[in-house]
GUMARSE-580273 format. One line per field, with one value per residue (C-alpha): x, y, z. Coordinates in nm, 4 decimals, always signed. Example, Ala and Ser with C-alpha at 12.3 -4.5 7.8 and 13.67 -1.06 7.14 Angstrom:
2
x <- +1.2300; +1.3670;
y <- -0.4500; -0.1060;
z <- +0.7800; +0.7140;
% end
This chain:
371
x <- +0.0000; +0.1336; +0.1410; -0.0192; +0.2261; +0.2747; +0.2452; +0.5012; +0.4159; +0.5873; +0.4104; +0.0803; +0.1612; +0.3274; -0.0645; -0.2027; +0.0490; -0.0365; -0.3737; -0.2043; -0.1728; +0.1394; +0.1170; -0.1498; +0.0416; +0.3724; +0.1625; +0.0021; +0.3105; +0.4703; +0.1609; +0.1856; +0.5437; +0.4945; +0.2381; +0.3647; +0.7076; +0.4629; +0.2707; +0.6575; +0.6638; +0.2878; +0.2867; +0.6125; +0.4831; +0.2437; +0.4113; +0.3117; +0.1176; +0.3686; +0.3481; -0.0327; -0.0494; +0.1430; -0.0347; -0.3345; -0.1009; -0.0796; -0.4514; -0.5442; -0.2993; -0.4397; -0.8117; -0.7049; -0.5580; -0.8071; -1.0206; -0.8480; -0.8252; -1.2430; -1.4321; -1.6219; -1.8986; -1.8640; -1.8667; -2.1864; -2.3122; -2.2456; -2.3519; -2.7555; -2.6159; -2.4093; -2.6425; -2.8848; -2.6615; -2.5701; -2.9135; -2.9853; -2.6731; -2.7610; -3.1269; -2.9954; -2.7406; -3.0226; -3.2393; -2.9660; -2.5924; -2.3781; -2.3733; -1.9899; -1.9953; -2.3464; -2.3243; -2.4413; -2.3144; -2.1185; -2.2430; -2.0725; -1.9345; -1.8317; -1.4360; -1.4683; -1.7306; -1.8151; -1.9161; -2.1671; -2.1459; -1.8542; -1.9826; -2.1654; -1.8926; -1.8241; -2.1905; -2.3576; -2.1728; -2.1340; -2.5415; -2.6005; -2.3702; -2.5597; -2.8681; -2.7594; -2.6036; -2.9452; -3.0945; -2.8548; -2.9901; -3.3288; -3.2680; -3.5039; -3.6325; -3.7919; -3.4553; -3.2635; -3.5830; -3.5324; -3.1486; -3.2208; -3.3956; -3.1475; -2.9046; -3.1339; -3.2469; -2.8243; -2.7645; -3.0259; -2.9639; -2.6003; -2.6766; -2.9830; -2.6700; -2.5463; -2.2343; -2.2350; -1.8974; -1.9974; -2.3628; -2.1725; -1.8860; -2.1836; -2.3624; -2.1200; -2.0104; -2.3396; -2.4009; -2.1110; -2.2417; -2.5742; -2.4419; -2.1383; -2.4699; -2.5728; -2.7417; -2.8536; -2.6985; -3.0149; -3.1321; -2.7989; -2.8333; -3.2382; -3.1176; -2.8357; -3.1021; -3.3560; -3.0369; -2.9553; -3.3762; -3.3666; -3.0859; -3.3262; -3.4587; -3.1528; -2.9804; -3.3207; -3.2531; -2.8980; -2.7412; -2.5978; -2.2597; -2.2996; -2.4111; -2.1163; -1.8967; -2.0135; -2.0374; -1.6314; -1.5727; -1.6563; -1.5263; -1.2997; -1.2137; -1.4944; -1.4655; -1.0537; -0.9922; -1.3131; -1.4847; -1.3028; -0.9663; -0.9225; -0.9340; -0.7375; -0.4301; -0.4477; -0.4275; -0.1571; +0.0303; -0.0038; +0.1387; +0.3897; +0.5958; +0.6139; +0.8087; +1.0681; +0.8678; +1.0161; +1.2169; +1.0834; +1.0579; +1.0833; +0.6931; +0.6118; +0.2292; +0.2413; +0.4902; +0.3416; +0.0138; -0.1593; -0.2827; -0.5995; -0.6406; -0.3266; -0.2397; -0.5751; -0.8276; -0.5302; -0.2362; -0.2078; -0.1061; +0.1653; +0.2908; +0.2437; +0.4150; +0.7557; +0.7498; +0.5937; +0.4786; +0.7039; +0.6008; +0.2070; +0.3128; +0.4257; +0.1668; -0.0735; +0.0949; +0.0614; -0.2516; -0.3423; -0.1675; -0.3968; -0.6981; -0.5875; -0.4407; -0.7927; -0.9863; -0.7589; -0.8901; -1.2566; -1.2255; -1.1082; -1.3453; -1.5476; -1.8580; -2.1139; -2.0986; -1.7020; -1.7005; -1.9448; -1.7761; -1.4496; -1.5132; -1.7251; -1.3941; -1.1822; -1.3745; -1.4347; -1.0444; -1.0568; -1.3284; -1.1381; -0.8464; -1.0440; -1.2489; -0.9609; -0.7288; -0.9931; -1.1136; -0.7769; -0.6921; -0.9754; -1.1910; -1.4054; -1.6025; -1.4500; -1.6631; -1.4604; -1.2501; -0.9175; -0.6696; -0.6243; -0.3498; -0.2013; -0.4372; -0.3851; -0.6770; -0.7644; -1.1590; -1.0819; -0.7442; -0.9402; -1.2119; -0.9571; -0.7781; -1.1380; -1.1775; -0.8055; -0.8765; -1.1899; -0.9877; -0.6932; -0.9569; -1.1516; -0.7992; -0.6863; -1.0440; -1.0939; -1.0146; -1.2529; -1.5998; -1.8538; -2.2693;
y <- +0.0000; +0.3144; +0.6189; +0.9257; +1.1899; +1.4504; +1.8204; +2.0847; +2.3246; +2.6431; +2.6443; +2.5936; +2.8738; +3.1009; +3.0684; +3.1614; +3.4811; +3.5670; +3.7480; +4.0147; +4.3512; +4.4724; +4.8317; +4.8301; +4.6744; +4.8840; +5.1846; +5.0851; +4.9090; +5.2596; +5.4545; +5.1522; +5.2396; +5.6508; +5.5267; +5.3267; +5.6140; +5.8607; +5.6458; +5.5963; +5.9480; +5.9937; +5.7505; +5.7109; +5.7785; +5.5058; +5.1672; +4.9124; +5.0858; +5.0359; +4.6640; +4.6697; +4.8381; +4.5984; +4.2960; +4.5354; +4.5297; +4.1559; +4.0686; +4.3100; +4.1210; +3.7966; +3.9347; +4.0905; +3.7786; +3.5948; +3.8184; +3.8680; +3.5054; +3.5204; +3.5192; +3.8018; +3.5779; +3.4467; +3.8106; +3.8459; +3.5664; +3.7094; +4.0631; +3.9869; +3.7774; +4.0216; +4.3362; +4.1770; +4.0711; +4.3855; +4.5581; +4.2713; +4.3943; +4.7777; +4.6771; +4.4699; +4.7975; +4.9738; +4.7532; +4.6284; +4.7902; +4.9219; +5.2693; +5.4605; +5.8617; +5.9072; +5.6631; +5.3437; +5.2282; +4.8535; +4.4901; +4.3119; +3.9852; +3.9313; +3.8888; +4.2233; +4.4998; +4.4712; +4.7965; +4.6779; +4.9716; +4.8981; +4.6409; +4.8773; +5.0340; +4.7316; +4.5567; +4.8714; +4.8846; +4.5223; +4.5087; +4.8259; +4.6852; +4.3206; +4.5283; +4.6953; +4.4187; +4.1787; +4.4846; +4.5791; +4.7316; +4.8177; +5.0655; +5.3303; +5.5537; +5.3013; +5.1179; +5.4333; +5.4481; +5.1403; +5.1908; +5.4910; +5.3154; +5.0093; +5.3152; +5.4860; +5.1916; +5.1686; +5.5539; +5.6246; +5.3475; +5.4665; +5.8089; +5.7539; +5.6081; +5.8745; +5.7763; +6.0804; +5.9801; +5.6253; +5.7359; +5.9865; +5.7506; +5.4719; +5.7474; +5.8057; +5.4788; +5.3854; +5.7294; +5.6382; +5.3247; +5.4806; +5.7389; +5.5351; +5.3040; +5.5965; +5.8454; +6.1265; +6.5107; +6.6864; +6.4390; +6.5411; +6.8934; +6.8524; +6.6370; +6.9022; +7.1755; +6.9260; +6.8852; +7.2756; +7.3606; +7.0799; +7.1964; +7.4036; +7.0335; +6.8778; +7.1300; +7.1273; +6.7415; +6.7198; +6.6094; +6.9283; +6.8162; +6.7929; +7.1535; +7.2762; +7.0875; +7.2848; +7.6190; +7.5240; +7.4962; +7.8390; +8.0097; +7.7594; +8.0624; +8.0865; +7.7997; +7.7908; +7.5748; +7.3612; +7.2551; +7.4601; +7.2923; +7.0273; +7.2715; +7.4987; +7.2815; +7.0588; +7.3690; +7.5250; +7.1918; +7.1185; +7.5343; +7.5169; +7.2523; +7.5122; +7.3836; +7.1253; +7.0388; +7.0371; +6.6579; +6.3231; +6.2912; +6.7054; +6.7949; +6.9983; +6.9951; +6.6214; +6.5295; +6.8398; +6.6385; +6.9402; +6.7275; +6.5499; +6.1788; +6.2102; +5.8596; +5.8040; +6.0836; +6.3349; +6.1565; +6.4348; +6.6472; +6.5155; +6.4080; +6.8002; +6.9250; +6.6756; +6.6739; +6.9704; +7.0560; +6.8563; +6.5496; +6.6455; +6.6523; +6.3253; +6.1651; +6.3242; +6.2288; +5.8248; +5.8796; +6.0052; +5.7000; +5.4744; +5.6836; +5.6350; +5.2507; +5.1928; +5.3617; +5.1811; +4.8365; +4.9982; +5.0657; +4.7198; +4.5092; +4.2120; +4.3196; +4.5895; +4.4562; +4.4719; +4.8082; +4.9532; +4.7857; +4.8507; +5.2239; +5.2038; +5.1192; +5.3697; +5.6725; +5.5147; +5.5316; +5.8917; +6.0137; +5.8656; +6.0870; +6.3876; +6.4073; +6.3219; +6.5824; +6.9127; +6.7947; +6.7956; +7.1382; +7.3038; +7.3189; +7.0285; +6.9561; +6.6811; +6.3779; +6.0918; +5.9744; +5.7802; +5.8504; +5.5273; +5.3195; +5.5403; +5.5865; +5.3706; +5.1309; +4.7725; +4.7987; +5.0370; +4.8741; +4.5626; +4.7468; +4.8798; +4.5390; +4.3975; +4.6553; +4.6238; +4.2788; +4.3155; +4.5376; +4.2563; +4.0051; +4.1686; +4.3028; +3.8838; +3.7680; +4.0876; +3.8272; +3.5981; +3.6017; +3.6230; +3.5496;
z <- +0.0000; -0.1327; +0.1526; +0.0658; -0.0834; +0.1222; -0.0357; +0.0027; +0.2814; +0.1355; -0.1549; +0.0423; +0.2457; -0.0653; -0.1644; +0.1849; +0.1716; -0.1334; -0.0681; +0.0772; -0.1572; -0.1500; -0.2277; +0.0186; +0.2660; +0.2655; +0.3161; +0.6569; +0.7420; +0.7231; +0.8547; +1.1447; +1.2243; +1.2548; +1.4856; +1.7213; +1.7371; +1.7688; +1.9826; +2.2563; +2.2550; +2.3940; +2.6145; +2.7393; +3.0832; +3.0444; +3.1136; +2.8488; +2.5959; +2.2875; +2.3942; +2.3979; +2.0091; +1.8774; +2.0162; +1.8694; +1.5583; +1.5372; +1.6231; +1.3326; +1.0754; +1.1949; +1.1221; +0.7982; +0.6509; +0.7570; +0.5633; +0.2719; +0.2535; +0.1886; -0.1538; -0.2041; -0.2905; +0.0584; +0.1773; +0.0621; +0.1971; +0.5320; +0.5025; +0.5828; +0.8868; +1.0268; +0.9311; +1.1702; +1.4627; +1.4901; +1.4821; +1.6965; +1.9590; +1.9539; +2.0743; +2.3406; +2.4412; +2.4336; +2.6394; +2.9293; +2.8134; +3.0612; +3.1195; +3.1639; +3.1538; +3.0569; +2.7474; +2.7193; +2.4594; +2.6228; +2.6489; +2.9589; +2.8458; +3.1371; +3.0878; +2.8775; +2.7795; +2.3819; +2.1818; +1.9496; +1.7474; +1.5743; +1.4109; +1.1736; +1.0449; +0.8165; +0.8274; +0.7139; +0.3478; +0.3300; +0.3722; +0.1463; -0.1249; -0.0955; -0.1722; -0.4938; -0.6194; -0.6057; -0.7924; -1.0022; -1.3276; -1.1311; -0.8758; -0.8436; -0.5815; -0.3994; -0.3810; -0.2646; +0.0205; +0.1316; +0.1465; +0.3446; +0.6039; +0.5988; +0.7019; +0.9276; +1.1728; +1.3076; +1.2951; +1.4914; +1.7562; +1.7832; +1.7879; +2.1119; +2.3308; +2.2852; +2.0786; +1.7700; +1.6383; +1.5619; +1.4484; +1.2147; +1.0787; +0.9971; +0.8280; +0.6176; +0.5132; +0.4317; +0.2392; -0.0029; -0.0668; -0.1691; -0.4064; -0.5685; -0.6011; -0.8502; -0.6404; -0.8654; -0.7769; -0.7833; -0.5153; -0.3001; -0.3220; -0.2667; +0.0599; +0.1359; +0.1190; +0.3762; +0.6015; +0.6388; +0.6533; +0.9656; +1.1673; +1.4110; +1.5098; +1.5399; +1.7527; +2.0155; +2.0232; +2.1012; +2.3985; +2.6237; +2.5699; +2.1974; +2.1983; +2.3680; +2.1625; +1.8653; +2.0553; +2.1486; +1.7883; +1.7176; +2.0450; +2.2356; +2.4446; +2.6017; +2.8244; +2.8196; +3.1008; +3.0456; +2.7627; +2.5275; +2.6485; +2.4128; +2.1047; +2.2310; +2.3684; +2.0548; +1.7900; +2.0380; +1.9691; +1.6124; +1.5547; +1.7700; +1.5896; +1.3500; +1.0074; +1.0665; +1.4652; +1.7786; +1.7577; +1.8694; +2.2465; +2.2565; +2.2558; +2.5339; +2.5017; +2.5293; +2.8216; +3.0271; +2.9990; +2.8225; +2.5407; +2.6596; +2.4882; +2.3436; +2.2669; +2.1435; +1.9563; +1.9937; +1.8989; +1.5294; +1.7784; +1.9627; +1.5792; +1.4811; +1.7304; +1.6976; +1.3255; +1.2283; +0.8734; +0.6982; +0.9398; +0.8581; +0.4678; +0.4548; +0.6784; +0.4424; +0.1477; +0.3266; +0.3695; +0.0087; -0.1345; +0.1090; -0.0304; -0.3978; -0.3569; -0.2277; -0.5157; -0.7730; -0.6320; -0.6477; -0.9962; -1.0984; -0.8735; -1.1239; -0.9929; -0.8966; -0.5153; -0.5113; -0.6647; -0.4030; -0.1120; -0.2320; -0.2518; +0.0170; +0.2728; +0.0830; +0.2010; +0.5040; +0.5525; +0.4135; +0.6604; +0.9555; +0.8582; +0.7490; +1.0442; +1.2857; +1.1581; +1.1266; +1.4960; +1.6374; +1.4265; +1.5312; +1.2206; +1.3171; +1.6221; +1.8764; +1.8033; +1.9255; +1.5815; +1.5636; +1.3442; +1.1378; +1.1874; +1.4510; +1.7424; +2.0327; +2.0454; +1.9601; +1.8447; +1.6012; +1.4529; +1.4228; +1.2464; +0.9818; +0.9627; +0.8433; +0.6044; +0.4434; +0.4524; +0.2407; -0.0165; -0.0386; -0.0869; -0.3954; -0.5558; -0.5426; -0.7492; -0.9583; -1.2429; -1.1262; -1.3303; -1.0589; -1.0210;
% end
């Protein structure tokens, strides 16, 4: 009896390895490694934290080669399943989360507390682009409706916890999804006109601390050492590295604890004030080639669902950024956004690991004919 030949392993796992984009992956390597420097430099009185990110670091690979490693086809498979679990979740935060700061916005797990909320970020667009693609050729109004309120059920439960940063960031992901679906421009401005008519209604239903988050955007001064503190010590920060910055390890703002969150939401402007303009250049320029990288895959994806989730994720990256950046320089509310690839954190790491993942996976089958 003949034994069964045994396969070579390398080439088995040359295959495995293979799903990873490489252009795609040098850039978040690189945007990885300013990160975790800038991140030593924040939180070099905090013991451990550079260890933490990069077991973050690793856990996101894992997830993002997992995913890559998964057929669009099989992608869609999943998106009604996980739509629902996580409308499913948000009820249930709703109904019996746990409440920290006002917010409740945590399920208790019991070995750790789970934000539900997160989930979205990727479910929403994966659902959305599901939905065009089984009517693909026939959308209509009614299909941009029912879109709408696809989009709306999530927002709204994020948004009642009160989490606005999360509610805003699933907003948008699922708004790009609905207009790269072919959403006409007289419909956007006719919805930009609704939105600016309906601001009088939103501002009488938002949260006190929302409202003074705005009013701190126009006139930080106002409340200097309170709610207006964040603004002001971040934009002190990011112009006071000036051209060339101040030198790694040399930020002021940051070691005197004047930045607030600065490993985390403010982390632009501990790298602002060490590396300066040149510094911000470059990051931007990493950035830009994420944005574009991610935009090239769009554009060659087989199919209508792979183009809308593929672009989708790409302006999901770029609204992380923008948003990020103007809130930390003072041109944008503070609403809570990491700065991809760089903040400390592992939710939102592994939330961007999915979505690269997603990208690598439709850039290895855009040759594949798909149903």
């Amino acid at each position: 009896m003949r034994l069964a030949e045994r396969r070579p392993i390398w080439p088995m796992v040359k295959q495995r390895l293979a799903v990873f984009d490489g252009p795609l992956v040098l850039i978040m390597g690189l945007l990885l490694s300013v990160g975790l420097v800038t991140l030593y430099s924040a939180g070099i009185d905090l013991p451990g934290i550079v260890e933490n990110q990069v077991r973050n670091i690793l856990v996101a690979i894992v997830v993002m080669w997992l995913t890559a490693n998964v057929k669009p086809q099989t992608l869609m498979r999943f998106a009604v399943p996980v739509y629902s679990m996580g409308i499913v979740l948000l009820i249930a935060v709703a109904l019996f989360g746990t409440v920290k700061l006002g917010a409740r916005r945590w399920l208790n797990l019991g070995v750790a507390n789970f934000q539900p909320s997160e989930i979205m970020k990727i479910a929403m667009p994966l659902m959305l682009a599901w939905f065009f693609q089984k009517r693909e050729g026939l959308i209509h109004w009614r299909e941009f409706t029912v879109a709408a309120l696809l989009l709306a059920v999530p927002v709204g439960l994020i948004a009642k916890q009160p989490d606005l940063g999360t509610a805003l960031l699933v907003l948008a992901a699922g708004f790009y999804i609905i207009f790269l679906a072919g959403l006409s421009w007289r419909v956007l401005i006719g919805l930009a006109v609704a939105v600016a008519a309906s601001l009088p209604v939103v501002w009488s239903v938002l949260h006190p601390y929302q409202r003074e988050r705005i009013m701190m955007l126009i006139d930080p001064s106002s409340d200097p050492l309170g709610k207006g503190f964040h603004i002001i010590q971040s934009t002190i920060a990011v112009g006071s590295g000036g051209i060339t910055g101040k030198g790694w390890l040399q930020g002021t703002q940051a070691h005197l604890e004047f930045i607030p969150e600065r490993t985390t939401d403010f982390i632009f402007a501990v790298f602002s004030e060490e590396f300066g303009l040149i510094g911000n250049i470059v990051l931007m320029i990493l950035y830009l080639f994420l944005i574009g990288r991610g935009l090239v895959i769009a554009a060659n994806a087989p199919t209508f669902f792979t183009r809308l989730l593929a672009g989708a994720i790409t302006m999901i990256f770029f609204t992380y950024a923008f948003v990020n950046m103007g809130m930390v320089s003072g041109i944008l509310p503070v609403v809570g956004v990491p700065l991809p690839f760089m903040s400390y954190g592992g939710t939102s790491l592994l939330t961007l690991g999915l979505g690269a993942g997603m990208l690598m996976s439709i850039q290895k089958n855009r040759k594949l004919v798909q149903s």
